[in-house]
DRENROTOR-908715 format. One line per field, with one value per residue (C-alpha): residue number from 1; residue in one letter; chain; x, y, z. Coordinates in Angstrom, 3 decimals, decimal comma. Each point is the difference from the previous one (the first is absolute). Layout:
# residues N
n = [NUM;...]
res = [A;...]
chain = [A;...]
xx = [X;...]
yy = [Y;...]
zz = [Z;...]
END
This chain:
# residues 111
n = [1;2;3;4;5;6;7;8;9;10;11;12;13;14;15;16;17;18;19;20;21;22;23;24;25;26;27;28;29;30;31;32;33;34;35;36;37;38;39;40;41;42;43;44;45;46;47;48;49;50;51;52;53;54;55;56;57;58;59;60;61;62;63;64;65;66;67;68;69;70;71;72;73;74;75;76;77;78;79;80;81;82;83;84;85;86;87;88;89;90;91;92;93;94;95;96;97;98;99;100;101;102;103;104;105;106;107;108;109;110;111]
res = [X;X;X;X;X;X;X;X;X;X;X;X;X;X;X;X;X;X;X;X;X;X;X;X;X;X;X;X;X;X;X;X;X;X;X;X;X;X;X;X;X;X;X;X;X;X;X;X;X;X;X;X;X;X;X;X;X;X;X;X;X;X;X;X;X;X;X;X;X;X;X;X;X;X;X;X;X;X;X;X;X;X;X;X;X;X;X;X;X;X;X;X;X;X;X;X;X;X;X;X;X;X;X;X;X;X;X;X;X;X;X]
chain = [A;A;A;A;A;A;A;A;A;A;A;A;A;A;A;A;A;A;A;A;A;A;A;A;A;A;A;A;A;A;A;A;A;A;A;A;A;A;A;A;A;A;A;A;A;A;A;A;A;A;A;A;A;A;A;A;A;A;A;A;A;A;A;A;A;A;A;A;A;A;A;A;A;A;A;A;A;A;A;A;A;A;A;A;A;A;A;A;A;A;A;A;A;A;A;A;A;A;A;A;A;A;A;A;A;A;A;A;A;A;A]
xx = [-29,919;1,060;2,307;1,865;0,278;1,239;2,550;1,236;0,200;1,845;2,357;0,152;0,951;2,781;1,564;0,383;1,516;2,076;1,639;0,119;2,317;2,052;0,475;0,683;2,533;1,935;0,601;1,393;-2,584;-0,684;-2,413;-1,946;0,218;-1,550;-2,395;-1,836;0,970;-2,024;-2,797;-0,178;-0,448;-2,916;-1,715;1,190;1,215;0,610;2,155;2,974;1,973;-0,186;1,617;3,261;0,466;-0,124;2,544;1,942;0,194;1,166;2,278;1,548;-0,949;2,328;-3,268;0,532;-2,378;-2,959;0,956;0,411;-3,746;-1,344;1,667;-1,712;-3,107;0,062;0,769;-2,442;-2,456;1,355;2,237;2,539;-1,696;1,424;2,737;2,152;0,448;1,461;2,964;0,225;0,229;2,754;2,194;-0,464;1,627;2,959;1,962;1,912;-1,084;-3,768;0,225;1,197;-2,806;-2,826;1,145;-0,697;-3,510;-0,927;0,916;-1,467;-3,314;0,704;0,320]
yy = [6,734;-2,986;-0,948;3,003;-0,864;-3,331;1,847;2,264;-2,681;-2,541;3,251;0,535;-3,449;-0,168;3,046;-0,859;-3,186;1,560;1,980;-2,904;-1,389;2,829;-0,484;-3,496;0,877;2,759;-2,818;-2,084;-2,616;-0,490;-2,601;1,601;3,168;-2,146;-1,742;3,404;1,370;-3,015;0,540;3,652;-0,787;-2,832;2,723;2,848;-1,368;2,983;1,848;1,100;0,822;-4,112;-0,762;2,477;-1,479;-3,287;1,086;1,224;-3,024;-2,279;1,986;-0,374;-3,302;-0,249;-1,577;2,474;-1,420;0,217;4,097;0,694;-1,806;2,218;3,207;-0,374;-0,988;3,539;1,747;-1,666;1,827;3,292;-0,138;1,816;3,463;1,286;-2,052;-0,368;-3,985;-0,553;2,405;-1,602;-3,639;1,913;0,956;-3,401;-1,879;2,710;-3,026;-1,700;-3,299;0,353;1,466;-3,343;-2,100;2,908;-0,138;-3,913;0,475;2,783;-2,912;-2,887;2,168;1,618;3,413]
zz = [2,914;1,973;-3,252;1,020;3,581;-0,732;-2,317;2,705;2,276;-1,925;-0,403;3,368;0,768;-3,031;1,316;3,499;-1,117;-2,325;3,296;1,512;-2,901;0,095;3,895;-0,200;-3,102;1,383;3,569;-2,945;0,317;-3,669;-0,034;1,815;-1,539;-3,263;1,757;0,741;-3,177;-1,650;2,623;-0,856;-3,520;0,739;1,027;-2,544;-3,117;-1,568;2,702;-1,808;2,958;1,383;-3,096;0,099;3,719;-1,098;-2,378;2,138;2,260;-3,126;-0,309;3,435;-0,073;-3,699;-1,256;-3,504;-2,313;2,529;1,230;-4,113;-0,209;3,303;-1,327;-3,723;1,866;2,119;-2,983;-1,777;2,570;0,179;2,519;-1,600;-0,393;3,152;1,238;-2,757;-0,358;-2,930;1,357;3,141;-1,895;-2,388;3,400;1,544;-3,249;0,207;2,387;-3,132;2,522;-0,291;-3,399;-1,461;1,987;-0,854;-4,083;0,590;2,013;-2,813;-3,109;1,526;0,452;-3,374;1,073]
END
């Protein structure tokens, strides 16, 4: 039983810094958007969701090999059942810019 509590805690705690990520992100202050991303997943390792916003803030950040690693690694753990990623990663790599610099991320991971 207290396994369980533990669980739900350290769940607790990786969601409310996952918010706080997302806070800090959508202010535009990256680093610490993935400094609370990383805490969330200390306590969560599994939490899919941590993982596509890390993603996402690569991908600001142009950082294309590490938001191609973050995406895989939330689809890896279901993210995608609901939200669609992989056609939300298709529409981002529509700009002819970032589709040249996401082809290059994609072969030096071997994608």
């Amino acid at each position: 039983m207290k396994n369980i509590e533990n669980k739900t805690e350290s769940r607790l705690k990786a969601e409310s810094y996952n918010e706080q990520g997302i806070i800090y992100r959508e202010a535009k202050k990256y680093k610490e958007a993935i400094e609370f991303y990383n805490k969330a997943l200390s306590k969560d390792p599994n939490f899919d969701k941590v993982y596509y916003n890390l993603g996402i803030v690569y991908y600001i950040l142009e950082e294309f090999d590490k938001s191609i690693e973050m995406y895989i690694k939330a689809l890896e753990l279901g993210f995608d059942k609901d939200d669609n990623l992989y056609e939300q990663l298709i529409k981002k790599i529509q700009n002819n810019d970032i589709q040249d610099k996401f082809r290059q991320a994609l072969n030096r991971l071997n994608c």
